[in-house]
Backbone as JSON Lines, residues from 0, in Angstrom:
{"i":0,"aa":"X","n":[13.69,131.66,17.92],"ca":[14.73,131.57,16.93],"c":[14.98,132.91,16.25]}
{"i":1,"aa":"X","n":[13.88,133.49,15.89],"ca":[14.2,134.86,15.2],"c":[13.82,136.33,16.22]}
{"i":2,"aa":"X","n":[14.03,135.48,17.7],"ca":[13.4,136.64,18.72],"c":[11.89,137.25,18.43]}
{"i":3,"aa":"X","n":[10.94,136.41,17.88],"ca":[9.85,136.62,18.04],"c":[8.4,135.9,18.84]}
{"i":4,"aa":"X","n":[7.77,136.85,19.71],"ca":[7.01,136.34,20.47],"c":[5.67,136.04,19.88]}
{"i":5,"aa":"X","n":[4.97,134.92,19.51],"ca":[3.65,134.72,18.63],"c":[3.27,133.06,18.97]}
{"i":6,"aa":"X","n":[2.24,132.49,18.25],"ca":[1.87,131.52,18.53],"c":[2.07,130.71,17.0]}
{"i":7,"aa":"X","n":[2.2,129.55,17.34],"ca":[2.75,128.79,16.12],"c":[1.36,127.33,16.0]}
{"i":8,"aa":"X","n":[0.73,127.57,15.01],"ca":[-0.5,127.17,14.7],"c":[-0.44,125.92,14.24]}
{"i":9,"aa":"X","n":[-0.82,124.73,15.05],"ca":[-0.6,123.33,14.31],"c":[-2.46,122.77,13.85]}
{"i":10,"aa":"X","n":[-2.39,123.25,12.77],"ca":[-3.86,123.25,12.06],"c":[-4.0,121.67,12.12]}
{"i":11,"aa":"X","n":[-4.01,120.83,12.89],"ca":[-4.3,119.04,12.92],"c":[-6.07,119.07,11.91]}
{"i":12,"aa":"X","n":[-6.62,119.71,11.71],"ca":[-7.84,119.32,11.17],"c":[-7.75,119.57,9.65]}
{"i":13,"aa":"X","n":[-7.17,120.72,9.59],"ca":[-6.33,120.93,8.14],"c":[-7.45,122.17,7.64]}
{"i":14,"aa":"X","n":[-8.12,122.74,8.06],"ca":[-9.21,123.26,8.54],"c":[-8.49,124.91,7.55]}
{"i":15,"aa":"X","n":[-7.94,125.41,8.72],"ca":[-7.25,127.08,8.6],"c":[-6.35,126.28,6.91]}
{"i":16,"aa":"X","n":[-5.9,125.56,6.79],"ca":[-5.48,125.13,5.29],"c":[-5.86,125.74,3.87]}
{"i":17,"aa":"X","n":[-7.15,124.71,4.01],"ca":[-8.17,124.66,3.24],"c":[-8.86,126.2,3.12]}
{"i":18,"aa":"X","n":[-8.58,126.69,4.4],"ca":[-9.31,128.03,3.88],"c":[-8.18,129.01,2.9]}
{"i":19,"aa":"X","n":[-7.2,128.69,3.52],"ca":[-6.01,129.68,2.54],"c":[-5.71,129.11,1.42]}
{"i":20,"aa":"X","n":[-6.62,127.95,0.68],"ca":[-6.02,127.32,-0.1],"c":[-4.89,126.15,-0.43]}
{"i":21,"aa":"X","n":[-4.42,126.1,0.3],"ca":[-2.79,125.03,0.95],"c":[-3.59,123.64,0.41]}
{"i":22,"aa":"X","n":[-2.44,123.24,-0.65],"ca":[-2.84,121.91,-1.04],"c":[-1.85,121.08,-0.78]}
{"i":23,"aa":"X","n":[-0.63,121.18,-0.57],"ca":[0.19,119.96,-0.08],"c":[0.85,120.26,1.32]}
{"i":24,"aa":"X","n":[1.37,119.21,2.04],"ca":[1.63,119.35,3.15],"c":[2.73,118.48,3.59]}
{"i":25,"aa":"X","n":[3.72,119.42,4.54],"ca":[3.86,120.35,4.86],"c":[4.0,121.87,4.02]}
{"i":26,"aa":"X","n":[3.1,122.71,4.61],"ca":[3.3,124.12,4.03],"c":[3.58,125.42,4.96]}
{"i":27,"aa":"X","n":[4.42,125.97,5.04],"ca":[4.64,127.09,6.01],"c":[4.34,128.32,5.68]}
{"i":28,"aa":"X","n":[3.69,129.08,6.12],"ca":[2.89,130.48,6.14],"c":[3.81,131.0,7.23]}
{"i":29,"aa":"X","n":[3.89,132.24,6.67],"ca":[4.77,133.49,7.7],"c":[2.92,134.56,7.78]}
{"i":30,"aa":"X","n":[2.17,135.15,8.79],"ca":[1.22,135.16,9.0],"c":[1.89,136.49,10.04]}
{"i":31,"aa":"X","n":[1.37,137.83,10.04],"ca":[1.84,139.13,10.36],"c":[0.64,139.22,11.72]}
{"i":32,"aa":"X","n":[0.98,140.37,12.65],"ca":[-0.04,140.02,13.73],"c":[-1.06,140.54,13.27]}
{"i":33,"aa":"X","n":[-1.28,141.47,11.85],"ca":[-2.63,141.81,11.9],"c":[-3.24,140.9,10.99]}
{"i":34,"aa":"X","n":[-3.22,139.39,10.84],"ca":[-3.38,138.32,10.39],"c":[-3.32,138.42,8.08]}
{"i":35,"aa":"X","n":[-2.43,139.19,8.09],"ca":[-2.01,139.1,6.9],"c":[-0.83,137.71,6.25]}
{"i":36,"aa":"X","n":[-0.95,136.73,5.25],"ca":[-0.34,136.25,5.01],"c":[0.94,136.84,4.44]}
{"i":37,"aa":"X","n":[1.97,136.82,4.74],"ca":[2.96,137.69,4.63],"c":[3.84,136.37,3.26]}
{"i":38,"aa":"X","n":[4.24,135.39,3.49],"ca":[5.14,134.11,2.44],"c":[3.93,132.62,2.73]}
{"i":39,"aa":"X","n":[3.95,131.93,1.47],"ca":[3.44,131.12,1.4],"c":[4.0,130.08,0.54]}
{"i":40,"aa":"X","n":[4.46,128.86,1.35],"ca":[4.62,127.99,0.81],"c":[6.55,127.34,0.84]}
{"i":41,"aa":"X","n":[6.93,128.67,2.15],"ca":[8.57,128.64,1.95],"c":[8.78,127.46,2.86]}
{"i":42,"aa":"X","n":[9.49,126.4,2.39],"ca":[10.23,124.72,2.8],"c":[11.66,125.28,3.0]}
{"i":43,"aa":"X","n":[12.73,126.22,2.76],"ca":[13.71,125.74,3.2],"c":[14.15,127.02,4.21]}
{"i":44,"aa":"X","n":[15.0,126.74,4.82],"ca":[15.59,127.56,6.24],"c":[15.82,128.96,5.14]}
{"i":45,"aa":"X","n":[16.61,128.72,4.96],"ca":[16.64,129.67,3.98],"c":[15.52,130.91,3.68]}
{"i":46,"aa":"X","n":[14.91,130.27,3.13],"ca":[13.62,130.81,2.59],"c":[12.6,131.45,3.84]}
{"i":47,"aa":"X","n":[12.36,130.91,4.68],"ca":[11.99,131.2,5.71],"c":[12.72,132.07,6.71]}
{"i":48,"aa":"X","n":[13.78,132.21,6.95],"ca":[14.46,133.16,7.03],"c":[14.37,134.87,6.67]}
{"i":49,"aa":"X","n":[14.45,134.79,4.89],"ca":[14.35,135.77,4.22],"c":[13.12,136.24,4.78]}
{"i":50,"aa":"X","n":[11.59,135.02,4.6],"ca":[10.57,135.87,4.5],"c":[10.12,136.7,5.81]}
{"i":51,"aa":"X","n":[10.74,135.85,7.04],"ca":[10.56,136.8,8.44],"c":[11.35,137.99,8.18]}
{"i":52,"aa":"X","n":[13.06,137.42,7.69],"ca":[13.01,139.13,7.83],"c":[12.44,140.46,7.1]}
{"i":53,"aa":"X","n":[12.29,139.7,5.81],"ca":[11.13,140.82,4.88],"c":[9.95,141.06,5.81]}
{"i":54,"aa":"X","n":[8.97,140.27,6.33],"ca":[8.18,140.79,7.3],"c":[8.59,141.82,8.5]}
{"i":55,"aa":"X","n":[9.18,141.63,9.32],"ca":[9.97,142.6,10.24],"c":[10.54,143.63,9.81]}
{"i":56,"aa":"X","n":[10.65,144.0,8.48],"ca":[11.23,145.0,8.23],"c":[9.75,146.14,7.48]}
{"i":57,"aa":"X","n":[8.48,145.5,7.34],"ca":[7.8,146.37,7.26],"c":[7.09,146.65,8.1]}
């Protein structure tokens, strides 16, 4: 969708969550390849949007 090649993490144990803190769910993390949390917590297209392209641009 945003021409990026990565893996998209379906945490089923809730596991990687709990470690970042994430208390309600669904929660979407934008996550950089050198495993930096880059946005936390963005629900709308929108928002998610912005935060990839703020990521890609650094």
């Amino acid at each position: 969708m945003w021409g990026l090649e990565g893996t998209v993490l379906l945490d089923e144990t809730g596991d990687y969550a709990r470690s970042l803190g994430v208390r309600g769910v669904p929660t979407n993390l934008v996550v950089d390849a050198d495993g930096t949390v880059r946005a936390f917590g963005v629900s709308r297209l929108d928002e998610l949007d912005r935060a990839i392209d703020d990521m890609l641009r650094r």
